[in-house]
C-alpha angles and dihedrals in degrees: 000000000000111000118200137166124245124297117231119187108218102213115225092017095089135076111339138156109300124269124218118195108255116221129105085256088057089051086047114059080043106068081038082058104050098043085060087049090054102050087053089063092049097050081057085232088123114138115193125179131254115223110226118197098181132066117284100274149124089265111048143160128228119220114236091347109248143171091264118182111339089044086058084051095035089064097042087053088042101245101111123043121258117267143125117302091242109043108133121261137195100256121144117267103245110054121212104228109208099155104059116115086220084115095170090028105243102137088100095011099134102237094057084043096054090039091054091048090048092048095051097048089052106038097027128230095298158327115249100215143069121276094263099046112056100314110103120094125191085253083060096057099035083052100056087044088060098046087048095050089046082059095038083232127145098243144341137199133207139239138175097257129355086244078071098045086056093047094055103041105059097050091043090049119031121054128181088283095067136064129224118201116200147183120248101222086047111134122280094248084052087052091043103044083047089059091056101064128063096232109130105263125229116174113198121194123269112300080325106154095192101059099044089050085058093046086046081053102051087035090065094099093064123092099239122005123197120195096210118199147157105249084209124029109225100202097045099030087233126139126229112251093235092167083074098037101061098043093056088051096059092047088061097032102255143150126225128226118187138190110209099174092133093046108037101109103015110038133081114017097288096040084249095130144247101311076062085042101061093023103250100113080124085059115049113080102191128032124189118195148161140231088201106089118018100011093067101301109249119106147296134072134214145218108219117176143101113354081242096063096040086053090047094047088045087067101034112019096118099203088040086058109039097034124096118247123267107272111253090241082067107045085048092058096047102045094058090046086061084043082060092045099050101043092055149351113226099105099050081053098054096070098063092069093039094056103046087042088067094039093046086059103034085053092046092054096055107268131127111229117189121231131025123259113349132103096246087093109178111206093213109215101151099212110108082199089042085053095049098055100039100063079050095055083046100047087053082056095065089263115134104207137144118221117211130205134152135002091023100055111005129278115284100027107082126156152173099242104211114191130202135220140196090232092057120096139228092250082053098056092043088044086059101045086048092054091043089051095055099038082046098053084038095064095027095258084126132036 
């Protein structure tokens, strides 16, 4: 029974106007601010957030309607008119979601639901605490034994996002004596956790054989050399060749670290991921991977790898140490999405048909869609503006979708990135390529 002392409300002392720090350094950070703010608008690279007032899901429901966030970048660009980001529309009442990364669809899926809400009446909120001095619970390390047995790996550990499990690898493992080869279109927590060690740095271009076989070859003077990549490439949908990498890798004495954010669940005949898909799980040493997005949705990412490297980031690992522990409700919902995982495929399987299924039609219709075979299918339009305007026209149609343009892919190659998921249907997906096919003909994407 919870025992606390008594609660006094200190008047005046709750929510109140805002207060901004006075100062001319104040005043001034803020015009500087504001001026960047600004220019972001202008550039028409303003992203803005949709308010959801349903569960995570293929079917949701907006709250308040709204332009969201190509509303926000229409008006910068000038396509839509100016008004607040939240003034209602007329948009249908069940919303079509196709840029959710809930690829099998067990963000709300019951059990999960039922295992977070166990785990949180029997383990608390929280803990309060990182992970070595009194913040790990039995469901912690029941949790990593399971991830590392879904890898058939020899142990995992756990961290609060995979952005954190990339931030704390690279710095624990690699010293001026190594080298790290990357890919250039790696994600941005790869780039980042790589900037922070003191390994020497070689960037090969994009799943180009040829040029990480001439960097392995410079990097031989180094002690240790890790060839680092996404196994899936969340922006073009396409997979890293790691046949080849790995080969490569054993021919120069490497090792290979992969993300595979975008694969773990769904990929390969088991959901393991890309290393099961092409064959090579022998052959990758290191494996980074979320929770967040197949495995349930809600948070937290993991290391899983050689004994050797868990027990080492265990001591070093900086976002490991000074990072509170998973909250109990989290590590409930994603161990009983492995539970799903491991006690049958078939939802792993599901998402081959549906996917081709999108890209068939889509391709069929006239489109260009980026990658081969997952379900991160970028409809490539080019026009940042085109783009823009699009995801709003299909947002009006009852489609929920995200466009992208620079700087988050380069200029020139901007998209709507459309994203499947076991739980939709046939008649969604049709639903989607029939709204695509009309908002495309409407602003001359298609003929």
């Amino acid at each position: 029974m919870w025992r606390g002392g008594e609660v006094r409300v200190l008047r005046g002392g709750g929510a109140g106007s805002p207060r901004a720090a006075s100062g001319e350094a104040a005043a001034q950070l803020r015009r500087r601010l504001e001026s960047e703010l600004e220019d972001i608008r202008g550039a028409g690279t303003w992203k803005s957030e949709r308010v959801i007032a349903s569960r995570q899901g293929p079917h949701l429901r907006l709250a308040g309607g709204g332009a969201g966030a190509y509303g926000a970048a229409g008006r910068a660009l000038g396509l839509f008119p100016r008004c607040d980001a939240r003034a209602s529309l007329s948009l249908p009442a069940g919303i079509l979601n196709f840029c959710a990364n809930n690829y099998l669809g067990l963000s709300s899926h019951p059990e999960v639901i039922r295992a977070a809400v166990e785990a949180l009446e029997k383990f608390g909120a929280g803990l309060s605490s990182v992970r070595f001095i009194c913040g790990t619970q039995s469901i912690h390390k029941d949790l990593e034994e399971k991830i590392a047995r879904f890898h058939q790996r020899e142990d995992a550990i756990l961290y609060a996002s995979c952005f954190d499990a990339n931030a704390g690898i690279f710095e624990a493992l690699l010293t001026p004596e190594d080298a790290v080869l990357s890919d250039e279109l790696n994600h941005a927590s790869i780039i980042d956790g790589i900037r922070l060690c003191k390994a020497n740095k070689y960037r090969y271009k994009h799943m180009d054989m040829q040029d990480l076989e001439a960097k392995l070859q410079d990097a031989q003077k180094h002690r240790l050399r890790l060839v680092a990549t996404d196994g899936a490439f969340s922006m073009d949908g396409d997979i890293a060749p790691l046949r080849e990498i790995c080969q490569l890798a054993q021919k120069y004495d490497a090792l290979v670290f992969i993300d595979e954010c975008h694969a773990t669940g769904f990929l390969g005949p088991n959901g393991r991921g890309t290393d099961e898909l092409l064959g090579v799980m022998d052959k990758v040493t290191i494996i980074n991977s979320t929770l967040g997005k197949a495995l349930g949705g809600a948070a937290g990412g993991y290391t899983t790898g050689p004994k050797p490297l868990i027990d080492l980031l265990r001591q070093r690992s900086r976002p490991y140490l000074f990072s509170n522990s998973l909250p109990p409700a989290v590590v409930g919902c994603a161990s009983k999405a492995l539970d799903l995982l491991l006690e049958s495929n078939a939802i792993a399987q599901s998402m081959a048909a549906k996917t081709q299924r999108f890209r068939s039609k889509m391709t069929a219709a006239g489109f260009t869609i980026s990658g081969k075979d997952h379900p991160i299918c970028p409809v490539m339009l080019g026009d940042a503006r085109l783009a823009a305007v699009m995801a709003e026209d299909m947002l009006n149609r009852g489609i929920y979708v995200i466009g992208f343009s620079y700087p988050v892919v380069p200029k020139g190659k901007a998209r709507i990135r459309v994203q499947i998921s076991a739980v939709h249907s046939d008649e969604d997906i049709d639903r989607c390529v029939e709204a695509f096919t009309e908002v495309g003909r409407k602003h001359g994407a298609l003929p």
